[in-house]
N, C-alpha and C positions, 0 to 999 in steps of 0.2 A: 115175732123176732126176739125178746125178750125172753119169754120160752124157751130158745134155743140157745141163747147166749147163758142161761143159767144151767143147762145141762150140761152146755161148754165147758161152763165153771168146775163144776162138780169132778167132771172130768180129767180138767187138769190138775185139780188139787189130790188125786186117787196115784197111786202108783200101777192102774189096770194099765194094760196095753190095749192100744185102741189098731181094730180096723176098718176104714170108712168106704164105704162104699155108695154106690150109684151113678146114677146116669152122666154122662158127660158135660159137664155145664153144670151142673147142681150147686158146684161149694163146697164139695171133698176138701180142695186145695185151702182154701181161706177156712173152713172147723180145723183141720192139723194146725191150720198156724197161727189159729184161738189159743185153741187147744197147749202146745207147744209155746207162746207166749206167758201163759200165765200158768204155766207150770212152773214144778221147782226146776226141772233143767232148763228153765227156759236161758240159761248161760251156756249152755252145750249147743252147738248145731243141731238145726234140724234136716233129718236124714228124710228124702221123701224120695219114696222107691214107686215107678209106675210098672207092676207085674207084667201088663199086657204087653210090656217092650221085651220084655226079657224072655233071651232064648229058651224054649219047651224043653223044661229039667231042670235049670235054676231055679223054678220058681217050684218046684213041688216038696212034698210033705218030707221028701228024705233026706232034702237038703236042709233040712233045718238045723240050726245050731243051738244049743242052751245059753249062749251069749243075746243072741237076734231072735230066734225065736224065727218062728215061720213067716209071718206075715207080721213082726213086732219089732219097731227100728226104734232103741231107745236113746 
């Protein structure tokens, strides 16, 4: 657990764009709002987008914007 709470870190100190993935249940929701905490936006909202809700075409490569980014909510 510590292990992963240090890559947390790392993470949110980085200006990468993160996207998490895996199984249902895992802990997606709770690393974003590691992540997201102890970053420097961590005074901004955090935007948590679930893809598989969204209707087939919002969510693809052409909708992307140089703001958001494809899959990157900052």
């Amino acid at each position: 657990m510590q292990a992963l709470f240090s890559k947390l870190l790392r993470i949110a100190d980085s200006e990468a764009s993160v996207l998490l993935t895996g199984k249902s249940g895992s802990g997606k929701d709770l690393a974003a709002r590691a992540i997201h905490k102890y970053s420097r936006r961590a005074q901004q909202p955090l935007v948590a987008i679930n893809f598989l809700a969204m209707p087939r075409g919002l969510n693809s490569r052409t909708n992307c914007t140089r703001t958001w980014g494809c899959a990157s909510f900052r």
